[in-house]
N, C-alpha and C positions, 0 to 999 in steps of 0.2 A: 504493500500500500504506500510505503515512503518513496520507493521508489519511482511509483507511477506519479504520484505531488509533485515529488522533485523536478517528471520531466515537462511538466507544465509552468514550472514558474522560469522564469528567468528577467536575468540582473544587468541592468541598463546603468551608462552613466546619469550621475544627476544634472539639474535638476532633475524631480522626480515628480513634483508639481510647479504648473507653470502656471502665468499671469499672464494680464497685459499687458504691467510695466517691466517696458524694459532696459537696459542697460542706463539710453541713450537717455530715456525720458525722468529715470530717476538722478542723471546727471543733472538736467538741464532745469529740474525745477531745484534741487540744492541749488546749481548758478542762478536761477532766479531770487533765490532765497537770500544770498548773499546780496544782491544787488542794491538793496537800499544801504549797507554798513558801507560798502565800494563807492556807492552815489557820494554818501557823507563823507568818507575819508578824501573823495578829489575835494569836494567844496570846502572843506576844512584845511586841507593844503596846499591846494596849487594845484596847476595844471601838469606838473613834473608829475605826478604820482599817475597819472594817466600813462606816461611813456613807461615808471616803474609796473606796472598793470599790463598791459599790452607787452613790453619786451618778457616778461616775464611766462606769460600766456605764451605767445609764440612761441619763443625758446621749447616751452615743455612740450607743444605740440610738433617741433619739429624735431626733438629727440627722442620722440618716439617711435616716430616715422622713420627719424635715419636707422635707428635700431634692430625695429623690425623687416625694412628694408636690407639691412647687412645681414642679418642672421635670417633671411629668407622666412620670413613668420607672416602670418596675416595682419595686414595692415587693420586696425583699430583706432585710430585717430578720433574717426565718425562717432564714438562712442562718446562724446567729449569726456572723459577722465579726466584726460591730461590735462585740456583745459580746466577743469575743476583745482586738480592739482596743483595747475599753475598760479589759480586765481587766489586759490588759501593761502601758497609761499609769498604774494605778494603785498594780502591782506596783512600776514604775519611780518611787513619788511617797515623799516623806519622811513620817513616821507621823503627821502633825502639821501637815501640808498646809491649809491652806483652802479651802474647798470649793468657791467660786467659784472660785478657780484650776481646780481639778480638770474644772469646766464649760468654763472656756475651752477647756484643753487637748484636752476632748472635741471640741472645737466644728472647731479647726485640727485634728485628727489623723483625722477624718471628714470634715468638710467641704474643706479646705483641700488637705489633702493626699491624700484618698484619691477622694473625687465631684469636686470638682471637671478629676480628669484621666483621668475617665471610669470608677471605681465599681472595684470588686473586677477584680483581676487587670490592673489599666492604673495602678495607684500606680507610682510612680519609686524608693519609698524606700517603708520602713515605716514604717507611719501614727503608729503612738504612740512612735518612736524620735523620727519628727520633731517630733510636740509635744509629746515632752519636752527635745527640743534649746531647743526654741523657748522653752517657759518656762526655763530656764536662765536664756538668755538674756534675758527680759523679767522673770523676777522670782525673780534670783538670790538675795536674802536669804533667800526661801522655801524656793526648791528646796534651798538646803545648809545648810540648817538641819534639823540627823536630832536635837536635843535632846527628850530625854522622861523624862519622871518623874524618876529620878534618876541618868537618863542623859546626858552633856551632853562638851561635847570636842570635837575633832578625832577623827575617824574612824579605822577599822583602818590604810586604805591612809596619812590623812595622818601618823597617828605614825609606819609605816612610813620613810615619805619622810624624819623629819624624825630618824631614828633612834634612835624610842625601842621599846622592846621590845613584843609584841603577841604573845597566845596562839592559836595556831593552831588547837588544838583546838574552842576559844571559836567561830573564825570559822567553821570546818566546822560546827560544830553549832547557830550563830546569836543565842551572848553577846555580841554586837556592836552597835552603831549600824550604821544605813542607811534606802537605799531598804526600802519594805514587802517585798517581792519575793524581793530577793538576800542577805537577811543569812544566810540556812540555804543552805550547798551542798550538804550532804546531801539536806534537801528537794528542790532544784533537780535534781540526780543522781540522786531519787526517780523523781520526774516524768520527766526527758528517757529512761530506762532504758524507761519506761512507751513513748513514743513511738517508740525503736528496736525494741523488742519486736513492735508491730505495722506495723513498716515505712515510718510516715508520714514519718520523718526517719532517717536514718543519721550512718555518723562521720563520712564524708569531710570536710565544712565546720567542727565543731567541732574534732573531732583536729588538722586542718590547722592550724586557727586558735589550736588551745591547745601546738601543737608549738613553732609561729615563731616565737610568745610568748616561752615559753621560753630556745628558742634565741637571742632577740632581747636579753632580759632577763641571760640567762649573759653576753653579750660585754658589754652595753653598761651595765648594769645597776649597775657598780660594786661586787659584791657574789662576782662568778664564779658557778661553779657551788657556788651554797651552798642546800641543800636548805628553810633556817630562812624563805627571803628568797622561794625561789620557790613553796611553799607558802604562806607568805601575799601573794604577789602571784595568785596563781590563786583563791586563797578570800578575796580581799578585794576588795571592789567589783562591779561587776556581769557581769564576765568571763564566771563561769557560765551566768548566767540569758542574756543575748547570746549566747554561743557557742551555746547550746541551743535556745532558745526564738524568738530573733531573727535573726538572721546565715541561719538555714537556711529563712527564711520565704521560700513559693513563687515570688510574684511579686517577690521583687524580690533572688532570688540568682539564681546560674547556673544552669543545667541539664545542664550537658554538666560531664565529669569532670574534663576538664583546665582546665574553667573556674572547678569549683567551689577544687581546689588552689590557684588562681595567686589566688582572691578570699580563700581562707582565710590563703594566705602573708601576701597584703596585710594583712588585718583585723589578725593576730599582730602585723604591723611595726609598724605604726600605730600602736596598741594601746602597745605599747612606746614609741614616740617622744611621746607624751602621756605618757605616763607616768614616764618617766627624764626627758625637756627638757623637758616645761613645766610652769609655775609649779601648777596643779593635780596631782591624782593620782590621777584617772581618766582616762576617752579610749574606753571601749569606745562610749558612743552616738556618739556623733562619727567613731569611726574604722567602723560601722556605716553609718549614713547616707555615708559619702562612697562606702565601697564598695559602698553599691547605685548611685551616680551611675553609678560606674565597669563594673557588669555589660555592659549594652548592648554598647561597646567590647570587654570582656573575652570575651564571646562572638560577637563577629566575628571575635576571636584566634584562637578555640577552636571555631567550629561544623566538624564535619565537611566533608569533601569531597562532592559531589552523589555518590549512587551513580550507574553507569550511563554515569558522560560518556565518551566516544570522542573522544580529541585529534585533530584532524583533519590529514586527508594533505596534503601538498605540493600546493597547486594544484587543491585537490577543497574539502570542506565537511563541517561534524563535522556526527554523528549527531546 
């Protein structure tokens, strides 16, 4: 009888349920979705951050192309990914950036980190989280340098830190130094509502991750529960546009619920522990990237039980 079951079933790659959203379309309303924080970041700084935007875009779409082009793979362009990808590294770059950098980062945040471990939906980590770790770390003078026109300073979070007073309003509505991206949270809250609305993303990973925060920030924070301090730790820096836009990115969070909680618990802690101990006073890309290392693991915690197993008898053999 097993025998005859067995020769009736047979094992397809996945998907295994299909929709009919696809690739392209759930790119293109994420880029939609960004579009009002992108709108506010050119009109807050200049017309420059339009060529950071666009060179940056290009770049990624056309190293992916050369890519798969060299290594004879099917071309995927069309899909906008890359564009998506290219759009976040630029969202994530100071107003004032150089453009070559901006090509670099395109070049690691597609090539590096996204084709080379086999193309859309096999990355480890999100693509333009990682090349912008990466510049960070190679051309740190650039990346924290947010000064423009006659804007110049230490930033919301690091006055924060250093205990001088900062307008909360300001940073909600994006009178701030920063990345292009994150200085409007309103903006950012525009867009992610936009994305809840048609189901492409939910709360569970940002809530999660903007609760732990919180709670992390009340004990350890120095400050308690002072409404002045956690308001501008949530509107200052790139908290929102991550919690939103990044953290909840397909391939490389969880899938399962209890996995997505215990990755958003994490991302919150972290989050926090960059933030109150160490010498900077950001942490969201870093505490991002590490917990996508950590998905994999996290849902072997978390994958369901097989349906259907039968524990086998005393002396006999399971189903």
């Amino acid at each position: 009888m097993a025998e005859e079951t067995n020769k009736l079933m047979s094992v397809t790659s996945n998907p295994h349920i299909r929709d009919s959203w696809t690739t392209q379309k759930i790119m293109m309303h994420v880029i939609i979705a960004l579009m009002p924080a992108t709108l506010f970041g050119v009109w807050h700084f200049g017309a420059y951050t339009i060529a950071v935007i666009l060179v940056t875009v290009i770049s990624s779409m056309f190293f992916e192309y050369l890519y798969e082009k060299l290594m004879k793979l099917p071309i995927t362009v069309s899909d906008c990914s890359a564009a998506l990808t290219g759009l976040l590294l630029a969202l994530n770059m100071p107003p004032r950036i150089p453009l070559w950098i901006c090509v670099i980062g395109s070049l690691v945040a597609i090539v590096l980190v996204k084709q080379l471990f086999g193309g859309l939906g096999q990355n480890f980590m999100n693509p333009a989280l990682g090349a912008r770790c990466f510049l960070v770390i190679s051309f740190a003078s650039y990346m924290t340098n947010f000064a423009y026109d006659t804007y110049s300073g230490a930033t919301c979070l690091m006055r924060l830190k250093s205990g001088e007073l900062v307008t909360t309003f300001d940073m909600v509505l994006g009178n701030e130094m920063g990345t292009i991206g994150e200085v409007s949270v309103l903006a950012v809250v525009i867009g992610a509502c936009y994305l809840i609305l048609l189901g492409i993303i939910d709360l569970t990973i940002p809530g999660t991750y903007i609760a732990a925060f919180v709670v992390f920030w009340c004990i350890f924070g120095g400050h308690g529960f002072d409404p002045y301090y956690i308001t501008g730790q949530l509107a200052g820096g790139g908290l929102m546009l991550g919690a939103f836009f990044m953290a909840t990115d397909y391939v490389s969070s969880p899938i399962t619920f209890k996995g997505k909680i215990i990755y958003g618990i994490f991302l919150g802690i972290l989050t926090g522990v960059f933030r109150v101990f160490a010498s900077g006073a950001e942490g969201v890309s870093y505490a991002i990237i590490i917990g996508n290392l950590l998905v994999p693991l996290i849902e072997r915690w978390t994958v369901p039980k097989c349906f259907g197993y039968v524990k086998p008898e005393k002396g006999g053999k399971g189903a």
